[in-house]
N, C-alpha and C positions, 0 to 999 in steps of 0.2 A: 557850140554843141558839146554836149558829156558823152564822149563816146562810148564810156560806159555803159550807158543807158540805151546803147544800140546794141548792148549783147542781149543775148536771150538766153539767162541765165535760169537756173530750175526755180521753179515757181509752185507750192505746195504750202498747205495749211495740214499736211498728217506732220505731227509733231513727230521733232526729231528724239527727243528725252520720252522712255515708255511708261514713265512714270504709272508703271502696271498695279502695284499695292491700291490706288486711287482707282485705276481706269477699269481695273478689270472688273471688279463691282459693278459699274456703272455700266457694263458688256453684258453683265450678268441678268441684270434689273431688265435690262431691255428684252434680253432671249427670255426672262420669265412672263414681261409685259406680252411678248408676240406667241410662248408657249413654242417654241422653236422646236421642242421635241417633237409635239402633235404636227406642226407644221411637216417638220421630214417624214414623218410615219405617211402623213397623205401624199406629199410628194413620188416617194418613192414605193406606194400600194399598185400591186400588180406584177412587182418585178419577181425574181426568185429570191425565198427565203437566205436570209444566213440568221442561225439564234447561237450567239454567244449566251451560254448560259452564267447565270452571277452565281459563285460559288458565295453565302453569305456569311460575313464577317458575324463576331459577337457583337452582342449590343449593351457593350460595359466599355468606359475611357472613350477620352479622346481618340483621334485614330493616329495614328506612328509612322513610320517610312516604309516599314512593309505595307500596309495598307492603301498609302498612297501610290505607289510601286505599281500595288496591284491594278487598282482602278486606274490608273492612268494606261497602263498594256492595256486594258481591256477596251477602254472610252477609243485609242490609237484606231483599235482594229474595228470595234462597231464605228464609229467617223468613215473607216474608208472604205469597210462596206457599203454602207448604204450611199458615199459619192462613187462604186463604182459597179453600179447594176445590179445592187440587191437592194431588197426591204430589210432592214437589219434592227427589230425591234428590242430593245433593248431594258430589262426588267429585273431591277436591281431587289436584291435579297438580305433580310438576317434572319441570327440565330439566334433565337433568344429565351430558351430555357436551360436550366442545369445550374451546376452549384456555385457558378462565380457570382449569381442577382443571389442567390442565398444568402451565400457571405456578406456582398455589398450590404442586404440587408440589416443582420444581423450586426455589421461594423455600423451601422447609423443609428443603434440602439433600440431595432426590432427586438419583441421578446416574443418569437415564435412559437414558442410552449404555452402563451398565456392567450391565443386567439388557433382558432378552428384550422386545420388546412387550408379550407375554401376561401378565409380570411387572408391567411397569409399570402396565398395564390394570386389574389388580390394584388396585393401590395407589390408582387414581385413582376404583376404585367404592367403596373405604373412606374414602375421603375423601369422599365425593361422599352416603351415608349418613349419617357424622356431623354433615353441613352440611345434610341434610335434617330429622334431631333434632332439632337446634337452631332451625331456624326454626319448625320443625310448634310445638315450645313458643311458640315467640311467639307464632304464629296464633292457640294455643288460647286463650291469654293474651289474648286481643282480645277472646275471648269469640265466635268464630267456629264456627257449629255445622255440622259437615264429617264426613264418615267417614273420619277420623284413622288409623283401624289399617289400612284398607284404599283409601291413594292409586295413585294412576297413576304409576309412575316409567319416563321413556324408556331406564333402562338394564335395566328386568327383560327378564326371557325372552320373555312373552307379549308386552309392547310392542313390543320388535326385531321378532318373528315377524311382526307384524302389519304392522310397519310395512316390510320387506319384500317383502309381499304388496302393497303399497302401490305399491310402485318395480317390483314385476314387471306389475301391471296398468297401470300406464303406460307401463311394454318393448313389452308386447304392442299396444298400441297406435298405436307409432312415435312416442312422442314424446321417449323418451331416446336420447342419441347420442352419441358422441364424436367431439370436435374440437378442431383448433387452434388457437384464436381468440383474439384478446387479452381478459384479462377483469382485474377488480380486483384487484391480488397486493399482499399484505403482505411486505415483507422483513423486516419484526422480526418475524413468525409464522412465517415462511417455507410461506406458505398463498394462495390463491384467496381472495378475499372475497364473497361474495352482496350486491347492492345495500345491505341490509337491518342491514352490519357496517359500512357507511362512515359517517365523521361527517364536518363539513365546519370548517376551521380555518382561519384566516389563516397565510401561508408566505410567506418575503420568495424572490421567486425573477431568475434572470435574464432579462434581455428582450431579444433578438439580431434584429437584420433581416440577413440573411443571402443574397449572390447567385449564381445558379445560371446558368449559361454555358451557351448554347442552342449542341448541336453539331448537330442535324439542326434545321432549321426549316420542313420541308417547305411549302416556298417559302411561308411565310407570315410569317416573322419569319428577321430576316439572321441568319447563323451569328453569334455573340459578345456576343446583345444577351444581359442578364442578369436572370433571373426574379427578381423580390426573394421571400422566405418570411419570416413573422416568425414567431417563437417560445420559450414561455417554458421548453420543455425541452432546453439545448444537447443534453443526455447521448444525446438521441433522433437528433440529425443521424449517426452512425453504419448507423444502421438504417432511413435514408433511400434507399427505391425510387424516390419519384415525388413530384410536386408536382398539386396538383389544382385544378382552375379550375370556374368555375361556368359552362353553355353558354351563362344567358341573360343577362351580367352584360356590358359594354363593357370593355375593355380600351386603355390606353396604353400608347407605346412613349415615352419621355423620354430626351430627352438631358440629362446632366448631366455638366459636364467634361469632353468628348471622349468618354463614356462611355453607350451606352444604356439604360436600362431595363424591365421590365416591370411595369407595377400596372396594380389595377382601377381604374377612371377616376374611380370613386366612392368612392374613399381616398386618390386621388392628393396633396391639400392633407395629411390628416394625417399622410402617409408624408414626404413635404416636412418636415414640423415636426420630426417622431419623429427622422430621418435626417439633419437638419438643413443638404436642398439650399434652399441661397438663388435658385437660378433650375432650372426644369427645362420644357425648349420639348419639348412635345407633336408627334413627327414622325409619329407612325400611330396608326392607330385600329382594334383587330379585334374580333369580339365573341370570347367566351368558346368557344361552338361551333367557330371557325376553327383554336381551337390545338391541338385533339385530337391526340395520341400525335405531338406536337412533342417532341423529345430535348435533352438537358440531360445536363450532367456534373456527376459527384458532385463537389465541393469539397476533397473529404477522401480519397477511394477513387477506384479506377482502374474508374469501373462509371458505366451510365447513370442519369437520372434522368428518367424519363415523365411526360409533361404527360397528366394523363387528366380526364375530365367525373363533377364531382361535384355531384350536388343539394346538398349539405351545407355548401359553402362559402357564408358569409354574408360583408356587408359592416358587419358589427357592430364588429369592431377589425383590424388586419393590414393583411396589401395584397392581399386577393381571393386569394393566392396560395397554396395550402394546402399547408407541406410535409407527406409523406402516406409514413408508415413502420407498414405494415402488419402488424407484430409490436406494436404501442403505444397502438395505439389503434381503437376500436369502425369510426366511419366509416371511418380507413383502411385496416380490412380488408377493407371490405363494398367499397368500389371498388376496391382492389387484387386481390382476388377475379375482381370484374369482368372485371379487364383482363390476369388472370394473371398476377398478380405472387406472388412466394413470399412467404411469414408469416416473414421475418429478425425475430430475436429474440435480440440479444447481450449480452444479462443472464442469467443466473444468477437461481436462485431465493433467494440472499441480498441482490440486487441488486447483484452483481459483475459488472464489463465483462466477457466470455469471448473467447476467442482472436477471436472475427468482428468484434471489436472493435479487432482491429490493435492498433497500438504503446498504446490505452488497456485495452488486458486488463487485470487486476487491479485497479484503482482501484473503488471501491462508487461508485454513480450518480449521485448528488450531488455526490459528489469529481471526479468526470472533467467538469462544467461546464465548470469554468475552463482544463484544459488542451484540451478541446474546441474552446473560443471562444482561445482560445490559436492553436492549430493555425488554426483559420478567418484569425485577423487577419494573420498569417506566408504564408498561401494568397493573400490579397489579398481572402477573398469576404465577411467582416465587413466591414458597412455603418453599423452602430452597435450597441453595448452598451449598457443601464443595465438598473436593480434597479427590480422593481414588487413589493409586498405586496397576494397577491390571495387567495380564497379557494380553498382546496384540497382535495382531499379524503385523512382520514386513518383508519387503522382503530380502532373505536372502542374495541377494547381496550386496546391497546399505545399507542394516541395518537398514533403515528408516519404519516405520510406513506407515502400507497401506489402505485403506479404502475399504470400497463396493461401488460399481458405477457401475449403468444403464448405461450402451456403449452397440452400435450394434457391436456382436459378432460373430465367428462363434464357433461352438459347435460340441463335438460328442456324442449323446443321448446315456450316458450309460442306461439309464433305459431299452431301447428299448429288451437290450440283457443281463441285467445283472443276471439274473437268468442262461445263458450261461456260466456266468464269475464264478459265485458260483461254479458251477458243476467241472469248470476247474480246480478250486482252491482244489476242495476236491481229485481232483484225479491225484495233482502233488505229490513229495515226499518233505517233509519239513522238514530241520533239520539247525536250531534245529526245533521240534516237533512245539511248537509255534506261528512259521513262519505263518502254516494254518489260526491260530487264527485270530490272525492279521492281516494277508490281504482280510482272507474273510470279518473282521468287516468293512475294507478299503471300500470293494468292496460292500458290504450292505446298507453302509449308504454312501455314496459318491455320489455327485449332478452328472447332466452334467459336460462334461469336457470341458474347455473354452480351444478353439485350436489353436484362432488368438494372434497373436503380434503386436504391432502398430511401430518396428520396421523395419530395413534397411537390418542388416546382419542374413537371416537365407536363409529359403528355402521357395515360394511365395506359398500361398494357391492358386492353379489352377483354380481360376473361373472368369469368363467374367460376364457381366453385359449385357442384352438387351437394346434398349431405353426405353423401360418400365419399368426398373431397376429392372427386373427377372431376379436373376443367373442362369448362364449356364452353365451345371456341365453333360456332358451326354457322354457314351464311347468315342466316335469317339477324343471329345477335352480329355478327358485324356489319349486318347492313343499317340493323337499327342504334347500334350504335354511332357508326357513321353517320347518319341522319340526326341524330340528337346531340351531337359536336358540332355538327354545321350549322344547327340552330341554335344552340346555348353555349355553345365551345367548350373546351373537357374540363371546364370548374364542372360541369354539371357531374361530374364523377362523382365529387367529392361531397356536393351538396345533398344529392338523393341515397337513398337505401339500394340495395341490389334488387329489389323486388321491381321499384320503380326504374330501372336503365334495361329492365329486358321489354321484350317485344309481352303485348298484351296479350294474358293466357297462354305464355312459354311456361311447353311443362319438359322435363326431359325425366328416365326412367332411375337417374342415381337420386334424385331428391322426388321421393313419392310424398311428401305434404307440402311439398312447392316451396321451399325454403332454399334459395341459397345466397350466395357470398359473393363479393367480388375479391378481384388481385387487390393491394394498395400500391406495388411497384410501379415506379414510369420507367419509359422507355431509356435506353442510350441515346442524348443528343445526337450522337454520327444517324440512327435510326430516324431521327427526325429531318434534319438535314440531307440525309440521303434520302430520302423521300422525293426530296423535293421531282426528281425526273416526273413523277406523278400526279404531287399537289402543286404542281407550276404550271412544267409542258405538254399536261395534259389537260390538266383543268381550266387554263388560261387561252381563249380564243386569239386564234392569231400567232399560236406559237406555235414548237412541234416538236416530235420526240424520233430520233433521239438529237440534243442539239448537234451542230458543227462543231463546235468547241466548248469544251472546258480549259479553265486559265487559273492558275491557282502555283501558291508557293511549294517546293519539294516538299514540306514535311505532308501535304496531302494525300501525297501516296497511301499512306499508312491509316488516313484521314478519309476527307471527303469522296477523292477519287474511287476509294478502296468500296466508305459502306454506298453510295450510289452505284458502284456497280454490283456489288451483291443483291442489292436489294430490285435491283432493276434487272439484272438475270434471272432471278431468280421468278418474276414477277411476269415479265414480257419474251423472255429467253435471249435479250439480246443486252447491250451494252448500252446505256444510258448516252453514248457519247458517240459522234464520228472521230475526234480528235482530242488528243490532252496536251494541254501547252503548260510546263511547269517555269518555276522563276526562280531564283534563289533569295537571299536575306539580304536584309542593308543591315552593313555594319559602319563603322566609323572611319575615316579617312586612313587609318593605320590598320586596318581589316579587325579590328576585334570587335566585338559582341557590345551593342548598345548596351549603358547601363545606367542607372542615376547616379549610385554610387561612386563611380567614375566620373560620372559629367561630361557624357562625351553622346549626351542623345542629339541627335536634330528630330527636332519639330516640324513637321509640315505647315501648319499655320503661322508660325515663327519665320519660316521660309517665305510663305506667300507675304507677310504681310510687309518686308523686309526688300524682298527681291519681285514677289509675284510668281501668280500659280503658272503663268507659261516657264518661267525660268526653272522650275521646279518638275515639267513637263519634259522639257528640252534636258534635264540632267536626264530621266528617265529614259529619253530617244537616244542618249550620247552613251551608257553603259553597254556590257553585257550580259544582260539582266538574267540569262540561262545560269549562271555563275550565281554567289555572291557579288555583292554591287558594293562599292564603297560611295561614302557620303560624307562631306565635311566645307564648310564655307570656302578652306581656300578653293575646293573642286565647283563649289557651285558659285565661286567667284569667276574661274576658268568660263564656265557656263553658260555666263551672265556675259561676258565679252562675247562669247561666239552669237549670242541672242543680239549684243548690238552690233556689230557688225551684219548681222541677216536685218535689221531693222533699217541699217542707215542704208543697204543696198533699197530696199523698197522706197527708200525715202528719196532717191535720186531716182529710181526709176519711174515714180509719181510727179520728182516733180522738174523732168525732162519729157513729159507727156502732157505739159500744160498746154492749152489750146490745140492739143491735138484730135479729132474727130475719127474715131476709126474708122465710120461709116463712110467718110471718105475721105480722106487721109493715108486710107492702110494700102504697099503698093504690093501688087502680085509676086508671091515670090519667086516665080522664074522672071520676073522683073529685078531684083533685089541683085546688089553686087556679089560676088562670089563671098568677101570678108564677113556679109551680110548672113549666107545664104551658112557660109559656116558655123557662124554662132548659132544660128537653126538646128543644125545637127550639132552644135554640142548641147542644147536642148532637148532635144531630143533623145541624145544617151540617158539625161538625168530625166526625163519623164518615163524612160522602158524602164531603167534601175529601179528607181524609185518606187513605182507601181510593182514591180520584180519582189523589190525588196520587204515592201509593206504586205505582201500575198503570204512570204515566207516569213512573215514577223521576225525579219531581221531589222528593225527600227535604227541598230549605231552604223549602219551601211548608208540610210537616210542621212542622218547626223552631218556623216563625213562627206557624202555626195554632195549633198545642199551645201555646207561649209566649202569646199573645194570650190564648187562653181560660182558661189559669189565672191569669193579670195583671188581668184585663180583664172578663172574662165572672163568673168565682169570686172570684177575690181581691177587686177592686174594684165587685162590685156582689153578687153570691148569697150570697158566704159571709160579707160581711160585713154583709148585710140576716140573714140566718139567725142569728146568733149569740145575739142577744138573744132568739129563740124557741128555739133549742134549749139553751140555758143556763139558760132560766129558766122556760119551764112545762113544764106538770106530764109528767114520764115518759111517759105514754100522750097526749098531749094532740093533737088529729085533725094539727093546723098543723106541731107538734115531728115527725110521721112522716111528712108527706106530705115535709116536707125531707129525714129521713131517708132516704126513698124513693127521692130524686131523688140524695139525695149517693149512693148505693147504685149506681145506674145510669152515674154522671159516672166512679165509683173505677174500677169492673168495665169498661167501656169502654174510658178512658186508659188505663187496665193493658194491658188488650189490642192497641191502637192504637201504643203506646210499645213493645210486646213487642221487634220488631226492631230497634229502634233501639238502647232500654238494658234488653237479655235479662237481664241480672245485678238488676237494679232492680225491674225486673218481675217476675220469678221472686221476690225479696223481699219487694215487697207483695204477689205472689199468695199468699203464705203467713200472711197475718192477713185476708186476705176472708172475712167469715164466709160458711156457706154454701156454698164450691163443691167442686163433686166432682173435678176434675183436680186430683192432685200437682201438675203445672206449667202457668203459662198458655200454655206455647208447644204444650199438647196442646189446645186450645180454638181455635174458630172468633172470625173477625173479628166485632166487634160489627154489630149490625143496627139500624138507625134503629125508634124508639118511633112510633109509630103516636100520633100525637095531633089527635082532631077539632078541626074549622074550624082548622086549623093557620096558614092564610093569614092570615085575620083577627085572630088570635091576636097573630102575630108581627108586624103592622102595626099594630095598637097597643101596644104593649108597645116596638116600637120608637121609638113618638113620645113615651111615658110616658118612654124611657131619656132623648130630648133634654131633658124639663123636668127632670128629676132633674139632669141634667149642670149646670143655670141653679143649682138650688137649691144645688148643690154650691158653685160658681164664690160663689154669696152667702155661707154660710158660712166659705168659704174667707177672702172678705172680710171677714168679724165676726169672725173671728178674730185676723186681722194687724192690725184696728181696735182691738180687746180688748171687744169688747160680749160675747162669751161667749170659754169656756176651748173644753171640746172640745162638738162638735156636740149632747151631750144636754143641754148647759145649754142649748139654741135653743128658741124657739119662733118658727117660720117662716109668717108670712103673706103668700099669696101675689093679686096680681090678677091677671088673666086673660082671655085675648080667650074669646069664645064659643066654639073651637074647642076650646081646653086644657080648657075649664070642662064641654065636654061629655065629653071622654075622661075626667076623672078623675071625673065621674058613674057611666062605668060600673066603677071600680075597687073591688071589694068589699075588698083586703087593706086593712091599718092602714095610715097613710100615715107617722103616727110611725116604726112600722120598717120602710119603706121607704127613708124619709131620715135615719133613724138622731137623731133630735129627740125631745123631749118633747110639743112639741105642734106642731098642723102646721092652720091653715085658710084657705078661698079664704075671703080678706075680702072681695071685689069686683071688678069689672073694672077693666082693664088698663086704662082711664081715670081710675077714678076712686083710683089709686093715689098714694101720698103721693109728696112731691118727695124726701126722704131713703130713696127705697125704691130696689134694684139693679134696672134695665130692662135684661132679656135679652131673646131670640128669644120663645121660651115664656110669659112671664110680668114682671111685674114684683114683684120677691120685697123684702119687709121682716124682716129677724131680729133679736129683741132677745131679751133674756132672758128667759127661763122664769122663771115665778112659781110658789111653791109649794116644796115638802121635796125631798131627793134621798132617793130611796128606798136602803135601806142595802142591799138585795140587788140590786137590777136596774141601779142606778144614773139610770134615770129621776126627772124631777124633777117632783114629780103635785103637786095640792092635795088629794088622799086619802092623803096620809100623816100617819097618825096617828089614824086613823078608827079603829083597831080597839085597845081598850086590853089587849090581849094581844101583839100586835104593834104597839109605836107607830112603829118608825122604818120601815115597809113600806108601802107601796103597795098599793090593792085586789088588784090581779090575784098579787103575790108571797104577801098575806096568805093566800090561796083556796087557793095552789098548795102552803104549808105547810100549811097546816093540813088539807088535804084530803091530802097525801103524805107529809109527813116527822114530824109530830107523834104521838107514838106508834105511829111505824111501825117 
């Protein structure tokens, strides 16, 4: 007989190699063949909502590591919803108007100017579809469970309509307008920019102190003295109304060279340095108040220049002295306003000087610097030039440099309701914590929102124009507008006349022969996007407003986060959201900034197809993704071990549960040994954690729980105390099933517990569980903690049993690198003991041999009266020398009963009982 052949060694066909790049496809094909998503949706219908809403990506490129990042947090949290007492439907979104399909266009050798709007509209929703294809594949390729066939896209019919509806319930309310105010203008877009599209970049620019000749000084300052202005935009001195002082600031008058000047008293040294006067005698002193609507001559133009009172001058750099051209910028229109001065604006929306720019007409804005500062030094009023590199603000598509520009805009008055917005803010949930900080400071100081585009491809701001050029913004046209978007979708803008987009026999009293106009502007993308609370979870049966969560990258703040709540306070008076969960960036293993240039990107698909989308999931669960996250092969090398070590655990506990029937097989657990009953409860910690942990979307607490407990808990202490009983007695034997039992509850739980993390993996060994009735585990409920009496007590001894076990370890460990034994079953370990140790292992009924994995194991005596060559730990003082006696040929224990039975001579009692009672004639 091969006594080999009498062990019952683990027995499985779940392959040990995850060969995931291959397999997870083929996970993939099947959840699309079963429609797995429809499947959970009727599963889990009736339970309580949770709507994670999908904050929706652009629909241009591949998608990146932020994008995977993101849908994989999200897929996490809808997964473990809906396994743990919610309906958790799940309706994935994009974005897909504005000027990057523009561009794409245009770079594929579109010629936009030579076909209609409507045409080009066209062209940009075809494009705009196959760059949605394309990514949906990658999503799904993550293993991301979504309803796929049926997304939210902001160019369908029903989203424009809705969103619309959006823009007419904020009409009605007064808080859209037009105006002509300076806002953020791109000249390489040739577009308005919302907050939310600037980035900021270093720009080397010029630095001019510049003087302004006092012609009225209403007796407060002599005609001639000369206001200094310092400023890093020459191109803007054309479009110089007025200079601005602060009231409560002090003011000097200096002489320097025959010559006087004006600064604030409190720059006067650094304006000295910068201008570089070596002496300047201080003859007057006024404050800032006294110089109100003092006159001044333009330098350049035959026109005044108004001294007016601004809160907004600071003494942070300059000389107190604000030059203030209210076509260019925010503050100088809000006091130019004030004091009625006109919105001058002589740029061009490619940033071209225009005729009100005199002999600099034509030159682009940057280029008229130097002959600006040119002109000033020939004038006499250049004081000093040089170059400073500071930071700027550029648009974050084009990467170019944007200015301020008076354009007629439309707008939507946060002022009106932002004390609304505050309240919303304080009473969403934020995490990280933070998050509040930061958006309320958004939301506190943040202008008007500029809502036009002077674009082609978006969605059209709904208003008509009288012959009086009154817009016409009133129910009846936004309802019928919305109705003829939902049916034709908003090309029809562009295709019909004004006459045909109003309601039939709309007259209103500015056009008496019924003639008018429409806008041509669209909307800000954030306006479409932010919509969405409305053209989704309102319109979409089965969802609900406001969601549970929003899940989105920190620059959202400024983003999505920001215009959905605007536009949904402003709308419903409440907050679009119960919760905002932010994430940070992936950058490269050395934390810097993805780039090509570099060559230091990772690719998601390059991931999967290399390593597989669970391995790429599991980096995602191991971060902390509230941070920056770093990403680089040796880290998702790291990754990819922890993935197979969680795989090789499933694969022993599948295939040490071969012929085992739970149904009745499984023994009671106040049946189960105490060793038993313990692994229960450490089960039990990592199923409260775990469910703990996934509530508070802490996912690398998951990570390191699950890692620990198959390392730690299984690998290095149950499964390898277990082996020796389930390998070598008998089939039925009470000890071989109570293990079984336990490994039964460890498989089916981690399965469950892993589901959203690695859905590919999980649905893999869901399909060798013996015993369960769901095709997939993601149709099953979160595991539930085992009920095990005196659990306290339990788990307090077994924990102090785990410390002496750790001593016996650390000795063997030592008798090994000494050579007094080979591996731990040639030991035989005796142990001395304080009273304390000697009474806990009194009450231990299991073997202590396989507990410590030894042949023989006894308390020789107290911890006193222990030999001088023995290892003194905490616990014990341990002596291990070799076992005496045969090595049994099937167990590998080394007994002095082998050879006791002359049918068996090379066996051991307990192997000889376990043949010949099981495999001998069977």
């Amino acid at each position: 007989m091969e006594y080999k052949d009498t062990l019952l060694m683990p027995k499985t066909d779940f392959p040990m190699r995850g060969n995931l790049p291959k397999r997870e496809p083929e996970i993939q094909a099947r959840w699309e063949e079963e429609n797995i998503y429809q499947k959970v949706q009727e599963h889990t219908k009736g339970r309580p909502l949770f709507i994670l809403h999908d904050g929706p990506p652009y629909a241009n490129g591949d998608i990146h590591m932020g994008h995977a990042l993101n849908k994989v947090l999200k897929d996490f949290i809808v997964r473990f919803k809906s396994m743990n007492g919610f309906h958790a439907p799940y309706v994935p979104g994009w974005d897909t108007h504005g000027l990057p399909i523009e561009t794409a266009l245009t770079k594929k050798g579109v010629k936009r100017k030579e076909m209609t709007v409507a045409e080009f509209r066209k062209l940009c929703e075809k494009y705009a579809y196959e760059q949605i294809n394309n990514q949906r594949e990658q999503f799904k390729r993550l293993g991301v469970r979504a309803d796929w066939d049926n997304p939210y896209i902001t160019l369908k019919p029903e989203y424009e309509a809705q969103q619309i509806k959006v823009f007419g319930g904020m009409a009605k309310k007064g808080y859209i307008y037009k105006g002509k105010k300076p806002v953020n203008w791109s000249p390489s877009s040739e577009s308005a920019l919302a907050e939310a599209e600037i980035e900021y970049q270093d720009k080397r620019s010029a630095s001019i102190y510049v003087a302004f000749e006092v012609t009225d000084g209403k007796g407060v300052l002599e005609e001639g003295v000369k206001i200094v202005i310092w400023t890093t935009t020459p191109w803007t001195i054309p479009a110089n109304l007025g200079i601005s002082v602060h009231p409560s600031l002090n003011y000097v008058v200096v002489a320097v060279e025959g010559e006087k000047y004006l600064v604030a008293e409190a720059l006067l040294e650094s304006v000295k340095s910068a201008i570089g006067w070596e002496s300047a005698e201080i003859v007057q002193k006024v404050s800032g108040s006294q110089l109100d609507r003092i006159i001044a001559k333009h330098p350049l133009f035959d026109r005044e220049s108004l001294v007016m009172l601004g809160e907004h001058v600071t003494t942070d750099a300059g000389t107190g002295c604000v030059h203030t051209a209210p076509g260019h910028g925010e503050d100088d229109f809000i006091v130019g306003q004030k004091y009625g001065l006109d919105v001058l604006c002589p740029v061009d929306e490619k940033g071209v000087m225009t005729e009100e720019a005199g002999e600099f007409a034509g030159l682009f804005y940057d280029e008229a610097n130097k002959p600006i500062t040119e002109k000033l030094k020939e004038a006499g009023a250049l004081l000093n030039l040089t170059f400073i590199t500071h930071s700027y603000p550029h648009d974050w598509r084009t990467k170019k440099p944007t200015i301020f520009r008076a354009t007629p805009q439309w707008f939507a008055s946060i002022k009106d309701f932002r004390n609304d917005l505050l309240e919303a803010v304080k009473e969403t949930k934020w995490v990280p914590a933070w998050g509040e900080t930061r958006l309320f400071n958004m939301v506190r100081d943040r202008g008007d929102w500029v809502i036009s585009r002077q674009r082609a491809w978006g969605v059209p701001i709904p208003v008509f124009y009288a012959e009086n050029g009154e817009p016409v913004i009133t129910d009846e046209t936004i309802d019928h507008v919305s109705n003829l978007f939902r049916e034709h979708g908003s090309n029809v803008w562009f295709e019909r006349e004004a006459k045909d987009l109003l309601p039939e026999g709309f007259t209103h009293e500015g056009s008496p022969n019924g003639t008018f106009t429409k806008e041509t502007d669209i909307m800000d993308v954030w306006f479409d996007s932010g919509s969405s609370h409305q053209a989704v979870l309102e319109e979409r049966e089965g969802l609900q407003r406001p969601a549970d969560l929003y899940l989105e990258g920190s620059d959202q703040y400024r983003g999505w986060f920001n215009s959905s709540l605007s536009t949904s306070v402003a709308v419903t008076g409440k907050a679009p959201y119960k919760g905002v969960l932010s994430h940070g960036f992936a950058l490269d293993g050395e934390g810097r900034k993805m780039s090509k240039s570099i060559g230091n990107v990772v690719v998601p698909s390059k991931v999967m197809n290399q390593l597989g989308g669970d391995i790429l999931r599991l980096w995602v669960a191991s971060v902390d993704y509230q941070a920056d996250v770093r990403v680089s092969d040796p880290i998702l090398k790291q990754v990819a071990e922890v993935y197979r070590k969680i795989r090789n655990t499933f694969r022993f506990l599948l295939g040490n549960l071969a012929g085992f029937n739970p149904e009745t097989d499984k023994v009671a657990v106040d049946e189960l040994r105490e060793v038993d009953q313990y692994m229960i409860l450490k089960l039990n910690h990592l199923i409260r954690g775990t469910k703990k942990a996934y509530d508070e979307y802490e996912f690398s607490a998951i990570y390191h729980m699950v890692n620990n407990f198959c390392t730690q808990d299984l690998s290095s202490f149950y499964l390898d105390y277990a082996k020796d009983i389930l390998y070598c007695e008998a089939p039925n034997g009470k000890d071989r099933l109570a293990i079984q039992t336990v490994l039964y509850d460890v498989l089916v739980s981690l399965t469950k517990l892993l589901s959203p993390i690695l859905p590919h993996t999980a649905d893999e060994v869901w399909a060798f569980v013996p015993d369960v009735e769901e095709d997939s585990v993601q149709l099953t409920l979160m595991p539930e903690e085992i009920a095990v009496q005196d659990a306290a007590r339990i788990e307090e001894k077994w924990n102090e049993f785990m410390k002496l076990r750790d001593d016996v370890l650390k000795a063997l460990e030592e008798a090994r690198n000494e050579k007094v034994i080979g591996k731990s079953l040639n030991a035989q370990v005796e142990v001395f003991v304080t009273e304390e140790t000697k009474t806990l292992l009194g009450t231990i009924q299991e073997s202590f041999e396989q507990l410590f994995i030894v042949s023989k194991f006894s308390v020789a005596g107290s911890f006193e009266q222990a030999p001088e060559d023995s290892l003194k730990l905490d616990k014990a003082a341990i002596l291990v020398t070799k076992a005496s006696g045969e090595t049994c040929e099937r167990c590998w224990n080394v007994s002095e009963q082998v050879g006791t039975d002359e049918e068996h001579p090379t066996l051991c009692k307990r192997c000889t009982e376990v043949v010949k009672n099981h495999f001998v004639n069977k």
